[in-house]
Structures are given as structure tokens and as C-alpha cells.
VEXLOLO-695256 format. One line per field, with one value per residue (C-alpha): residue in one letter; z, x, y; residue number from 0. Coordinates in pm, whole numbers, plus 50000, padded with zeros to 5 digits. Layout:
N
aa = (a, ...)
zz = (Z, ...)
xx = (X, ...)
yy = (Y, ...)
i = (NUM, ...)
END
This chain:
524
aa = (x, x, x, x, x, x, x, x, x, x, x, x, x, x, x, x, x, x, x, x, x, x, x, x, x, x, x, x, x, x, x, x, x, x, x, x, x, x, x, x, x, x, x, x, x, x, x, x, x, x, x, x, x, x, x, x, x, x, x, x, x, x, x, x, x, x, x, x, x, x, x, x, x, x, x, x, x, x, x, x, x, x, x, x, x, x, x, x, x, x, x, x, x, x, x, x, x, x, x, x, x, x, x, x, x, x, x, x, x, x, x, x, x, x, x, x, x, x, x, x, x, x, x, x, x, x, x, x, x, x, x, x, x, x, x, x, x, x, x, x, x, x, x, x, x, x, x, x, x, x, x, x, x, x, x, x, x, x, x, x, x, x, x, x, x, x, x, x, x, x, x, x, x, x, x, x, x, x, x, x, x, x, x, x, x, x, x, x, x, x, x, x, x, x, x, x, x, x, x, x, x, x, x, x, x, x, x, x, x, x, x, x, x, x, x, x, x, x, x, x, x, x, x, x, x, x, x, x, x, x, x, x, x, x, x, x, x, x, x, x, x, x, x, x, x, x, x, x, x, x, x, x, x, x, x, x, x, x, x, x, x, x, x, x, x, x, x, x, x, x, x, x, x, x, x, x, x, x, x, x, x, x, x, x, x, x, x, x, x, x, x, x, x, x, x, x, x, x, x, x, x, x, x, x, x, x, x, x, x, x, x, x, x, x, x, x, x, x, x, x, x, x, x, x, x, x, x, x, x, x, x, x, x, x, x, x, x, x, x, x, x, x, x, x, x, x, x, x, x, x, x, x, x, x, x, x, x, x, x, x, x, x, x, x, x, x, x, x, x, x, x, x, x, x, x, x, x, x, x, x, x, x, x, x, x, x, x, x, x, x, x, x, x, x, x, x, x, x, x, x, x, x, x, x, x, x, x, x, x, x, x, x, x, x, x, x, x, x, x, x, x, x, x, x, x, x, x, x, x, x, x, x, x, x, x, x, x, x, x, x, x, x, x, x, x, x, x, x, x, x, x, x, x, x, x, x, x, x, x, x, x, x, x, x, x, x, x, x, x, x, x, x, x, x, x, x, x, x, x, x, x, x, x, x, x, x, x, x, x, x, x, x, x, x, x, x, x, x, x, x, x, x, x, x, x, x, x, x, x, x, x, x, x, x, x, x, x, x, x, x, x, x, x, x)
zz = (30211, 30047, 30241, 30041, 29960, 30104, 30402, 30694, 30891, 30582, 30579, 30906, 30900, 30616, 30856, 31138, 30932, 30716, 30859, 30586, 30394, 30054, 30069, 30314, 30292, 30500, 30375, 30159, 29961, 29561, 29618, 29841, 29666, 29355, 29525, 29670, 29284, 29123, 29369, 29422, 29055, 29010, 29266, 29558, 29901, 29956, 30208, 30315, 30608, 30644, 30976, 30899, 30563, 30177, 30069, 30360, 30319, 30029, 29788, 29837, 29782, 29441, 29162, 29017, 28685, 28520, 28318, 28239, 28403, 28177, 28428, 28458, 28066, 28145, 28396, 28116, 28307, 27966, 28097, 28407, 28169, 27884, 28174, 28348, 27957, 27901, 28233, 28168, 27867, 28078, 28332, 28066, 27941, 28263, 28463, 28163, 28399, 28632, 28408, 28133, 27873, 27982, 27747, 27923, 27803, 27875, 27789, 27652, 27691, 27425, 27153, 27284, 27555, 27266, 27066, 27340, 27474, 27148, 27065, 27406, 27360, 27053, 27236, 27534, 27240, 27077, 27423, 27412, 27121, 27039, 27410, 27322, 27411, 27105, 26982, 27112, 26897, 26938, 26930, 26868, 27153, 27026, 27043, 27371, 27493, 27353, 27506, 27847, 27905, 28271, 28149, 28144, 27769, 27850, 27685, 27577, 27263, 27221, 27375, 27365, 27363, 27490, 27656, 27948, 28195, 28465, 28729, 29059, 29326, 29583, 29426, 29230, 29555, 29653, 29325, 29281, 29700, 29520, 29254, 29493, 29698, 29402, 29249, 29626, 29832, 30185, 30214, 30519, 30668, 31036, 31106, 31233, 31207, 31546, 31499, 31266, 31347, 31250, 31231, 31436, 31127, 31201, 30894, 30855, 30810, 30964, 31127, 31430, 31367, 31558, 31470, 31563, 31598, 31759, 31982, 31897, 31773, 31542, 31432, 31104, 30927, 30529, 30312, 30236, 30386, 30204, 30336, 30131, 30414, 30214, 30467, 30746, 30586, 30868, 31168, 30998, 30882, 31296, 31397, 31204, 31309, 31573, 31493, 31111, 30973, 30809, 30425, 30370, 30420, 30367, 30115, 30165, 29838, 29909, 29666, 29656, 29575, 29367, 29227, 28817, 28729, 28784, 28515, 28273, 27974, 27957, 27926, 28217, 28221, 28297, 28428, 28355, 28536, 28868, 29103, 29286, 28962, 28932, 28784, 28876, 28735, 28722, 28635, 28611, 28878, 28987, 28813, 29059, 28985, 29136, 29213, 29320, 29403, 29628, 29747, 30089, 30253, 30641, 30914, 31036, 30905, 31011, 30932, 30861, 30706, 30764, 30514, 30549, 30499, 30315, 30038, 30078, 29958, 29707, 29533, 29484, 29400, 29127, 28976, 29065, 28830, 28488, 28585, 28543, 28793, 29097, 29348, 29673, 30022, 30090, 29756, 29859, 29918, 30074, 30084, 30120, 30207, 30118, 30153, 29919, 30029, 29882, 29911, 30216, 29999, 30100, 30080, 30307, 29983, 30044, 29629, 29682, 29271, 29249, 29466, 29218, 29181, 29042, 29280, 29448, 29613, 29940, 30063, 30422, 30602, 30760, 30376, 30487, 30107, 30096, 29802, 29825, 29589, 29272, 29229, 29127, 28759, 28778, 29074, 28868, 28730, 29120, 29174, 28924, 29015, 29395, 29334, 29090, 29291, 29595, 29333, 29255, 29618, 29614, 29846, 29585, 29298, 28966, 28805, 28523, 28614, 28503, 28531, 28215, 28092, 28403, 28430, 28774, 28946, 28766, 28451, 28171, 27822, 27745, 27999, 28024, 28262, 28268, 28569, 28889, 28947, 28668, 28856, 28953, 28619, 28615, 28967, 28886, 28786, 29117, 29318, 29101, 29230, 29543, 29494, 29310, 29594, 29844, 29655, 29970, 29887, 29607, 29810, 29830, 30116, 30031, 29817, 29657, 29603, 29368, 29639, 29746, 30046, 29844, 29803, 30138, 30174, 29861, 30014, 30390, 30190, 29922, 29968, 30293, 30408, 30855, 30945, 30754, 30695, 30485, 30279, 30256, 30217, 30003, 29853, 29750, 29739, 29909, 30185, 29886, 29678, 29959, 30312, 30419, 30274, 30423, 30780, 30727, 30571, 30865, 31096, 30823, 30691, 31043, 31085, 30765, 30909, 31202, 31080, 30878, 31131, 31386, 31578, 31837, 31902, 32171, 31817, 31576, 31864, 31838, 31513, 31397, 31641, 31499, 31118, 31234, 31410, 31073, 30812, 30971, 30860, 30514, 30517, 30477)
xx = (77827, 78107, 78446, 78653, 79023, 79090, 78958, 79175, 79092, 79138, 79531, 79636, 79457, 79787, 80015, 79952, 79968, 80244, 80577, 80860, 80769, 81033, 81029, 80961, 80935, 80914, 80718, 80415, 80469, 80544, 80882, 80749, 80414, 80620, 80882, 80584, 80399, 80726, 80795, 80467, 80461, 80781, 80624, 80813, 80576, 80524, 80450, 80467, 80421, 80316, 80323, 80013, 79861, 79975, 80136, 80051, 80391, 80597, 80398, 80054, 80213, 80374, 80301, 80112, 80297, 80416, 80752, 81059, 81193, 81278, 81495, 81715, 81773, 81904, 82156, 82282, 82132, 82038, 81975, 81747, 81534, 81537, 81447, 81179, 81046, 81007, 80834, 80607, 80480, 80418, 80235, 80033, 79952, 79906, 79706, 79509, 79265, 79498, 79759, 79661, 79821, 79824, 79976, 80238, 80325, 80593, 80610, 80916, 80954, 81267, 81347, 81718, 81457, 81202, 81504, 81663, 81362, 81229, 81572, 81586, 81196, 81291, 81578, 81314, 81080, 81345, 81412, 81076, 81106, 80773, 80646, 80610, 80260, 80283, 80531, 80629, 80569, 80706, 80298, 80247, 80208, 79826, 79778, 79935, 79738, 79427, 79540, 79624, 79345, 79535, 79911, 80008, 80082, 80307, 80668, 80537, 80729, 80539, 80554, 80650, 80356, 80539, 80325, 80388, 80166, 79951, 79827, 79668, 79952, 79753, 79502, 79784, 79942, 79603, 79547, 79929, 79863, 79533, 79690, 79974, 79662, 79472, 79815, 79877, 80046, 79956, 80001, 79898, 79897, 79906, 80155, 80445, 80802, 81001, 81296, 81496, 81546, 81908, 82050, 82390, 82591, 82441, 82247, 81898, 81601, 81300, 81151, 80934, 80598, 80323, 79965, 79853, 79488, 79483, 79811, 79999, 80316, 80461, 80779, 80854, 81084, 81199, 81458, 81527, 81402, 81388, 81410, 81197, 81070, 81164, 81219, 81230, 81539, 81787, 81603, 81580, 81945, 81978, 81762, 82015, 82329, 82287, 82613, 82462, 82532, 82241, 82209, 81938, 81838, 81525, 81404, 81078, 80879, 80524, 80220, 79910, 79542, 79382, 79014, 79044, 78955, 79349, 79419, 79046, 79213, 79337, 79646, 79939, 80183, 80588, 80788, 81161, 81331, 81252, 81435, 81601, 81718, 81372, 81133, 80762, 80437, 80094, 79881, 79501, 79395, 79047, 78895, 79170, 79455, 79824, 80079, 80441, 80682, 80984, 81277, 81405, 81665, 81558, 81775, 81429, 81127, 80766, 80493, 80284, 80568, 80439, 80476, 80724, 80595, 80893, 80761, 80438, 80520, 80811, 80504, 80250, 80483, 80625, 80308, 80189, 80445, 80310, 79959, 79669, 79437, 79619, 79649, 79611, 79648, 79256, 79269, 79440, 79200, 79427, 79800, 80047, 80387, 80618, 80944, 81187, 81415, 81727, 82037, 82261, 82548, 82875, 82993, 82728, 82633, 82310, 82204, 81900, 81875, 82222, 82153, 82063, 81713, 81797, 81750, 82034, 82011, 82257, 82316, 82396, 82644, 82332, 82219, 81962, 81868, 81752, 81604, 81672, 81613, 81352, 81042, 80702, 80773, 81014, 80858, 80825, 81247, 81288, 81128, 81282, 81625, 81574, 81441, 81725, 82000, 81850, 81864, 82217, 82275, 82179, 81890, 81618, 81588, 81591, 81318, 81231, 81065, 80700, 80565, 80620, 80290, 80102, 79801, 79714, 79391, 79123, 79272, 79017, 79112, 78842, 78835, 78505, 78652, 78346, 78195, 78417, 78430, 78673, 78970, 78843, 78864, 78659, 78578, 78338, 78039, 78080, 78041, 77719, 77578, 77588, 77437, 77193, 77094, 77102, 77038, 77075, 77487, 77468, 77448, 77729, 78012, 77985, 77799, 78113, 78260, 78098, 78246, 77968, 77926, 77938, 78260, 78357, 78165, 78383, 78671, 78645, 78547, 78780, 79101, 79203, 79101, 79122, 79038, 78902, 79204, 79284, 78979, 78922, 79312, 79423, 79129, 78915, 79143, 78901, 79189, 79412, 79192, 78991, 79087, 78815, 78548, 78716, 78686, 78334, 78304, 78459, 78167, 77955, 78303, 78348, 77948, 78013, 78333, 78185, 77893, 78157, 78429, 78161, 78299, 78102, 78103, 78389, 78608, 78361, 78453, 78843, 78892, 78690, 78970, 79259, 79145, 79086, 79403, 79586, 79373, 79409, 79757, 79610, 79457, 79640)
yy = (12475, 12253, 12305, 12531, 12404, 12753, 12693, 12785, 12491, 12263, 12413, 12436, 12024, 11966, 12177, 11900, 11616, 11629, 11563, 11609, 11914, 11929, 12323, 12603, 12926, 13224, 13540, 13593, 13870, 13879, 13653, 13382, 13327, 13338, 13034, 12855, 12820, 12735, 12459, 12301, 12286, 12138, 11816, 11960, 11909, 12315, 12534, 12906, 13083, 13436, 13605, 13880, 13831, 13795, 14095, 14307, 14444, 14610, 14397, 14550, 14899, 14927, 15163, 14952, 14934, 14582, 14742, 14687, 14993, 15257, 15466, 15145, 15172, 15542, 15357, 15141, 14795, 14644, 14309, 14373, 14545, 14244, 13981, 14250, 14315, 13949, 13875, 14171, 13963, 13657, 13833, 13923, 13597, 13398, 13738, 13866, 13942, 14166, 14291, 14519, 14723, 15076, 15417, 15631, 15937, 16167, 16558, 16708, 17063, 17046, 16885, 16712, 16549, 16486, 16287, 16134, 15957, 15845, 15685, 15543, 15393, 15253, 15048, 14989, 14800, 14666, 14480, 14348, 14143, 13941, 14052, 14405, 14558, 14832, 15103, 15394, 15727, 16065, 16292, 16661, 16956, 16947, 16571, 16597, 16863, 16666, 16345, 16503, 16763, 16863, 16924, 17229, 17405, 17655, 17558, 17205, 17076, 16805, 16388, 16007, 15768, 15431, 15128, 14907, 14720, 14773, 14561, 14526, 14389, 14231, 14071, 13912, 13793, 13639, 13472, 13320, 13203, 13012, 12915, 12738, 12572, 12422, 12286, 12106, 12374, 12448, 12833, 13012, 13325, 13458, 13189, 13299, 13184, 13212, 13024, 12799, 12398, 12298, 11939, 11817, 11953, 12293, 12265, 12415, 12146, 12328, 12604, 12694, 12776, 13009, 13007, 13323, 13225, 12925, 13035, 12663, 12579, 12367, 12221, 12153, 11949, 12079, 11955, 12356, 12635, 12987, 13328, 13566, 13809, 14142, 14429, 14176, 13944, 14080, 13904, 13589, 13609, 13666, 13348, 13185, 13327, 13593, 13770, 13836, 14131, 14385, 14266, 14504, 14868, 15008, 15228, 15412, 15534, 15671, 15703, 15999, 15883, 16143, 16155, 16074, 16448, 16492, 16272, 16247, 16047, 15697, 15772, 15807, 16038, 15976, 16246, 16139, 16348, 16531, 16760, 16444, 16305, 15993, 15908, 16050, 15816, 15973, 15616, 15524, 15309, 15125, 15499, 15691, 15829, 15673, 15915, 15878, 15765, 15870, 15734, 15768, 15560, 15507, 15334, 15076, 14956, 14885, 14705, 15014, 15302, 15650, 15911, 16167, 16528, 16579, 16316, 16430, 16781, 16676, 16460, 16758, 17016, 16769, 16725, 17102, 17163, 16937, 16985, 17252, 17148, 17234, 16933, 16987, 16828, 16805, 16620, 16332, 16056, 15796, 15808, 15481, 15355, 15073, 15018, 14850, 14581, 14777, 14551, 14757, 14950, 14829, 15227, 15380, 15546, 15727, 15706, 15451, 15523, 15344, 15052, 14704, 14705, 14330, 14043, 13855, 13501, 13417, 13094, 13093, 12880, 12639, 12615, 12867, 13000, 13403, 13587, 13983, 14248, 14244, 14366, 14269, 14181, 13913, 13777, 13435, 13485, 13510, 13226, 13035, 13127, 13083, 12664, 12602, 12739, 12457, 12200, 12270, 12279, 11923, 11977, 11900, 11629, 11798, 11910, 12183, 12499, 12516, 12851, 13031, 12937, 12847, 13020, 13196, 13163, 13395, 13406, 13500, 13582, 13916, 14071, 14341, 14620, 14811, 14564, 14644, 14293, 14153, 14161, 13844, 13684, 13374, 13414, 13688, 13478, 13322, 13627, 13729, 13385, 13497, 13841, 13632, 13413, 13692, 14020, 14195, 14104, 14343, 14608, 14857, 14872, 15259, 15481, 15628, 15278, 15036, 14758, 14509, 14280, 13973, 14040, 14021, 13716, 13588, 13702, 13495, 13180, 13169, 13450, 13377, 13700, 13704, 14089, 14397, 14527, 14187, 14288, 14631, 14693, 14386, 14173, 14520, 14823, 15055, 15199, 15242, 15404, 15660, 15591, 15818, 15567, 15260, 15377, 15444, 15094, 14919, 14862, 14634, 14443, 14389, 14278, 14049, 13900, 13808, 13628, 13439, 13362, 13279, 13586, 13790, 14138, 14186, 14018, 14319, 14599, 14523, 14477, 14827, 15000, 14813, 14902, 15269, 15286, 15172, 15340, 15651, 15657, 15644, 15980, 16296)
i = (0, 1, 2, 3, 4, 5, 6, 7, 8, 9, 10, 11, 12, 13, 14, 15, 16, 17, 18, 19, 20, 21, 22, 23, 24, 25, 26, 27, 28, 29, 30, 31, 32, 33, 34, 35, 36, 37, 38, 39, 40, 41, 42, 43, 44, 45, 46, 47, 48, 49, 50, 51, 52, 53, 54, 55, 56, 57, 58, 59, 60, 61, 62, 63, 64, 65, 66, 67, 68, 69, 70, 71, 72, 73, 74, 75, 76, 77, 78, 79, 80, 81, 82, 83, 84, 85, 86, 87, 88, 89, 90, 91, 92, 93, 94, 95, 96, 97, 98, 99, 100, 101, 102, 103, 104, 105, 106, 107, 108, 109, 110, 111, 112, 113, 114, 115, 116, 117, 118, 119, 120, 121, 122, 123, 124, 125, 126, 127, 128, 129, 130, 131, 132, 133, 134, 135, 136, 137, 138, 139, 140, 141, 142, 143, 144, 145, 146, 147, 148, 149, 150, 151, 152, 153, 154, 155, 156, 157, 158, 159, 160, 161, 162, 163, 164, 165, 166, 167, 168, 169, 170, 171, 172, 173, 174, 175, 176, 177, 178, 179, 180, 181, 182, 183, 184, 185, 186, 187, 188, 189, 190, 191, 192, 193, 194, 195, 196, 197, 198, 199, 200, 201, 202, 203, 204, 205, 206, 207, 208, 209, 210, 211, 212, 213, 214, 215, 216, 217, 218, 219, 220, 221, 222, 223, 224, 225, 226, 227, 228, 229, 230, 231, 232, 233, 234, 235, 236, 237, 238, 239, 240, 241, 242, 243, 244, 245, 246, 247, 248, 249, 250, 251, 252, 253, 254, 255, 256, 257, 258, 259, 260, 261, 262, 263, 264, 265, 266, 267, 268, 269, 270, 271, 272, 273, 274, 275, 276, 277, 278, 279, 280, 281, 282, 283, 284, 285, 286, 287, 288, 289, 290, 291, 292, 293, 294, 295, 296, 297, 298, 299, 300, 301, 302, 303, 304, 305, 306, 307, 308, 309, 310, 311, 312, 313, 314, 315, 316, 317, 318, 319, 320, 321, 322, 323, 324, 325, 326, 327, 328, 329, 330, 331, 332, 333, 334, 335, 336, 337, 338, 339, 340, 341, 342, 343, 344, 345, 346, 347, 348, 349, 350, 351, 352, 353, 354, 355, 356, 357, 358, 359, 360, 361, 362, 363, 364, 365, 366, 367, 368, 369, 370, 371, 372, 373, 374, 375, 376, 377, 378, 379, 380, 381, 382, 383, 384, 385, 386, 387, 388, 389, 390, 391, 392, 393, 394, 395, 396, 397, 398, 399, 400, 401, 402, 403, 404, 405, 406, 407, 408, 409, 410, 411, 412, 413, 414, 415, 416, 417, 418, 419, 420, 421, 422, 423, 424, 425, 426, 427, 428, 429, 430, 431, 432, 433, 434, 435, 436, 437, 438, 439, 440, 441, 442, 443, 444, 445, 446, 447, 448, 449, 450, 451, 452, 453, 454, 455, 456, 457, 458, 459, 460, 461, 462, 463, 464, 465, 466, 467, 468, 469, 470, 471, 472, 473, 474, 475, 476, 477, 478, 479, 480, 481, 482, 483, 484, 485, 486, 487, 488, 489, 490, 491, 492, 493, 494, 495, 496, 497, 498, 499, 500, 501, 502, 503, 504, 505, 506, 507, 508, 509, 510, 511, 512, 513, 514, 515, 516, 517, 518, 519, 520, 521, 522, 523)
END
């Protein structure tokens, strides 16, 4: 078999051999990927180190949704929507094969609401300009009924039909990390960052480096280094300066799982306004249904959040409330957490809903650059931002940002979702090869799942993928979408792996316990 470019042996070979790296940057979530493909792509010598795996974090827990942000036009933050309405349409564009244009619509129960959120659509496509993905329409109680076979009737004026995208978060992450690697990046996960190299000025020109695998360390020289660790910005902020204060505070929001018979239709519903003054989305997902989310301020932060009951029951009583079909805990089929990287209010205000949602970029004393704040769609403004304001540090030589129309890995122009396998774009014919050459690879992970061992097989070679919970959390969604089913899946991804990795069965043993322990935080 040819060596694969992604090929953790093949990186960690660059990691070694390179000795002045232009840009580092800590964190693989949305933000870092999205620094690590603006800079390699820009000529800067790239890399990124992620202490688990790509978007294990927030970034693999979203709602799912591409959008401009409709509840931030209610707060009167014009602009963050423009820029997040304009990246939508990129996204678009350069992740045809991820992104997709998905129907929302919300039920008014009387007619002020029915006004004031078809005026305030109208302004929301307006924003959009030439990027718009269609226009909102105010739709009869009947059509509404018709369109959403589960809402309930009673006191139902009638809806708005507005549009905005859709997307799968992690597989993004792993396609903008492969997208990084084929334009020259090294980007690696399980490598940990431990501490920061500084120069005699006190200036920050590298970082310490674990490997988590191989147990070595590394030192690392960088013209800039970048901060983009979400939740976990504080402790580098600390390896910097120990006396650093807390920049962020965490901001839980948790999503339900539900079989598609909650939600038959194509369309998703938006519920503007519910008892703790948000937003609540009910959106198609992988032939599921994504519920959510919440917002809970919390004083610490994990790498696996737990649910609060609290959210738990504020989520199906909301939607108990819109829906016919009653939902119920036992029909929850996998459950998740993520937590925000909220920007710390100044004011100890406890109103996550009036904390930025819009990114902010600090510049520490030792030069040390962090990104904070954002979300999913303007990773690439982020990214943007973050390389320009090093440049007008001085730190880089200038160059002109090059992602607006760069295509990421797997793009494909039709897309045919009826196949599973199209969220990987152009990489789909690939993994039928595979099958094809070893039918035995078509077979399923699980009989509820359409999920096949070929892609796990895919997913070693060519996505970086180190453990089952790297693949049957990140690369195919299987503990998002029914934690029940994943666990049962575990001992064959971990029989694939192993075969793989060249791994024996003490390695299969631990790592079926480790996924167990994790996905059983997944089911209610």
C-alpha cells in the first residue's frame, strides 16, 4: 500500500525534521484548523498540534446549523450576522459536500409574532445579499400543519419558512486538517503542548511538544505561535504568564438525539422564544433528529461535559410543548455536551445570551497571539483575522489571505444524499473501492446504522483517526446519532483498528473500556 500523506508516521517524520516552523498553533478544533489552512496557504511553514484528536472538543458538538444567527439580529448585532451570512455562503461553495441548504420554520401562535418575524427575515435575507440560500415566506396554519405533521394545531396562526445551512462539524474539521496536509501543513493530533519556549526578550518563539504515542518530546522553534485551544485558553494564557487572569468562562449547551418520526418532513423547526428567553432548533440530521440547545454558565470545564438534568428536562418539556408525539426520556438515543468558549464578563453577569458570541483576538505581552470567541461559521473570518493581525505584528512577511475560494478536501459539486457515504464528497468512490476489493468491508458496523467497516478502514489510513472513539464519535457520527448502537459497535472498530495500527489485544481490551466508559455518558 502507497504511504498515505496522512500517515502518522509520515507527520511526526516533518515534526523531527523541520527546525524553524513560520506558524504554530495550539488546538485543533474549528479555529485552529481554520488558522492552520489560512497560513499554509498563504506559504507560511505550518503546523498544529492537538492534544486528543480534531474537534474532540466544542467543535464536534454544535447544532449543526451553518447561519447567520437570527437571535443575534433580535440583539441588534447587525454586523456579526452580515460577516456569519457571508461565510455561510462560502462554506457552501468550498464544502458542497458537507454544508447543505436546509428549511427552518418557525410557528407563530399570533399574528404580532407572525409580523415581527417576517419583517425581521426579510432584514436576515437582505443581509445575505447574493449569498442568500432562498427567501423567507410567511405559510398558512394548514401548510404548516402539512409541512410539520408533529406540531401541535391547537392556537397555531400560521409560520415563517426562512433557510439557512446545515452541516456536519467534524467531518468538516477532518477535511479542513486534510486539506492543510495536501497544501504542505504538518497537522497532528495526540501531541501535546506542555509549555511555551520564550527568547531572552521574554518573547514567545516555540513551544514544548509531547507525543502521546511514542512518549517523546520535542522543542520547537516558530516565528509566532497561536493560542486557539477554546475552553482550554486559560492554561495556556498560564504557561505563559502564571499570574494570568481567566479570559474565558464556560458555557455549557447540550443537544437530544431523537429517531426522525419526531420530526417526518424535511423541514426544521425554530422555536424563537423559550421560557429562558433562546432560541430552541429541532433540525434533520444523518435521518435523526437534533435537538437543543441550552445555555448554562459553569465555573470548569472537561473534556467530556455531562449533561445537567436540569437541561435535560428544560429540552423535552420545550419541545413537549410544540410537538404531538410526546418525547420522552427512553426516546433519546444519544445525548451530547459542548461547551462554548464565552469571553469571561467583566460584571460577573450571569446572561451567557449577552456575552459576544463574536470572536476577539489578544496579543499577549510575549507576542503570544490567542483567538477567543466565534463559532463554526466564521471559522475561515477567524482565521483570516488571527494571520493578519501576526503580520501587522511584524512577525510574518505579508501575504494575502487565500481561502475564500479554496476548496476543502471532498468537495463535490452534486452531491447524491441518498448513499450514506457522500459526506465524503469525492472520497466516496474511494471507499467503494475498497468494499469492492474486500466485499466483506461492506458489511455493516450495526444493523440499525448503514455505517460500514470500510469506513473505518478509510478512516485509519486517510483521517487520522487513533482510537474508536476518533471514529465512531468524529469520522462516522454513530455515538452522536444512537449511543446505544456505538457501544455495541465497539468490539469490531476496535478489531479493525487493531489490524490497522498493528495493535494486539491487551491495546483492543483497553480501548473497548475507554470508549464504553465515555459513550456511556452519551446515553440517557
Amino acid at each position: 500500500m502507497a504511504v498515505s500523506l496522512y500517515q502518522r508516521e509520515t507527520l511526526v517524520e516533518q515534526l523531527q525534521t523541520t527546525k524553524n516552523w513560520d506558524v504554530i498553533i495550539i488546538g485543533g478544533g474549528a479555529s485552529g484548523l481554520g488558522i492552520a489552512l489560512d497560513s499554509v496557504t498563504r506559504g507560511y511553514k505550518t503546523l498544529l498540534l492537538e492534544q486528543i484528536d480534531f474537534a474532540k472538543g466544542t467543535s464536534s458538538r454544535s447544532t449543526k446549523l451553518v447561519h447567520g444567527g437570527v437571535r443575534y439580529l433580535a440583539q441588534g448585532n447587525i454586523d456579526l450576522v452580515r460577516e456569519a451570512l457571508y461565510e455561510r455562503g462560502l462554506m457552501l461553495k468550498n464544502a458542497s459536500h458537507l454544508v447543505s441548504n436546509q428549511s427552518f420554520i418557525i410557528p407563530n401562535y399570533n399574528l404580532w409574532d407572525s409580523l415581527k418575524y417576517t419583517v425581521g427575515l426579510k432584514l436576515y435575507d437582505f443581509l445575505a445579499g447574493k449569498l442568500s440560500f432562498g427567501k423567507s415566506v410567511g405559510i398558512s396554519k394548514t401548510t404548516t400543519t402539512s409541512r410539520l405533521t408533529t406540531i401541535k394545531p391547537d392556537k397555531l396562526k400560521g409560520g415563517v419558512v426562512y433557510h439557512d445551512g446545515q452541516f456536519d462539524d467534524s467531518r468538516l474539521a477532518v477535511n479542513i486538517a486534510q486539506t492543510s496536509i495536501e497544501k504542505g501543513a504538518t497537522i497532528l493530533n495526540y501531541c501535546k503542548v506542555t509549555g511555551l519556549l520564550k527568547d531572552d526578550e521574554g518573547i514567545v518563539n516555540g513551544v514544548i511538544a509531547h507525543d502521546i504515542e511514542t512518549d517523546k518530546s520535542y522543542k520547537l522553534n516558530a516565528r509566532v505561535v497561536i493560542n486557539a485551544t477554546g475552553v482550554f485558553t486559560d492554561e495556556v494564557l498560564q504557561m505563559d504568564d502564571n499570574k494570568a487572569k481567566n479570559i474565558v468562562r464556560p458555557s455549557q449547551g447540550i443537544h437530544l438525539v431523537l429517531d426522525k418520526s419526531f420530526l417526518p418532513g424535511n423541514d426544521a423547526i425554530m422555536i424563537p422564544k423559550t421560557d429562558d428567553g433562546r432560541v430552541l432548533f429541532l433540525v434533520p440530521w444523518h435521518d435523526k433528529v437534533v435537538v437543543g440547545t441550552t445555555d448554562t454558565l459553569l465555573d470548569s470545564h472537561s473534556l467530556e461535559p455531562k449533561p445537567l438534568e436540569k437541561e435535560v428536562d428544560f429540552i423535552i418539556d420545550t419541545a413537549n410543548r410544540y410537538l404531538n408525539k410526546k418525547v420522552s426520556r427512553k426516546d433519546v438515543l444519544s445525548i451530547f455536551a459542548g461547551l462554548r468558549p464565552l469571553a469571561a464578563p467583566k460584571d460577573n453577569s450571569e446572561k451567557t445570551k449577552e456575552i459576544s458570541r463574536s470572536h476577539k483576538i489578544i496579543v499577549s505581552s510575549s507576542e503570544l497571539i490567542t483567538i477567543t470567541g466565534g463559532k463554526w461559521t466564521t471559522y475561515r473570518r477567524m482565521a483570516q483575522d488571527t494571520v493578519n493581525k501576526a503580520i501587522s505584528l511584524g512577525k510574518l512577511p505579508n501575504e494575502i489571505c487565500k481561502t475564500k475560494d479554496q476548496l476543502i478536501h471532498g468537495a463535490l459539486e452534486n452531491v447524491d444524499r441518498s448513499n450514506h457515504l457522500y459526506i465524503y464528497g469525492t472520497d466516496q468512490v474511494h471507499i467503494e473501492k475498497l468494499i469492492k476489493y474486500e466485499p466483506e468491508l461492506g458489511e455493516k458496523l450495526h444493523p440499525k446504522l448503514d455505517f460500514t467497516k470500510a469506513e473505518v478502514v478509510w478512516a485509519v489510513r486517510n483521517e487520522m483517526s487513533r482510537t474508536i472513539e476518533d471514529v465512531l464519535a468524529r469520522r462516522v457520527r454513530m455515538l452522536f446519532l444512537d449511543a446505544r448502537a456505538a457501544i455495541s459497535s465497539a468490539p469490531l472498530v476496535a478489531e479493525i483498528l487493531a489490524k490497522e495500527l498493528g495493535k494486539g489485544k491487551v491495546w483492543e481490551r483497553q480501548q473497548i473500556d475507554d470508549f464504553t466508559a465515555i459513550a456511556k455518558q452519551y446515553v440517557l
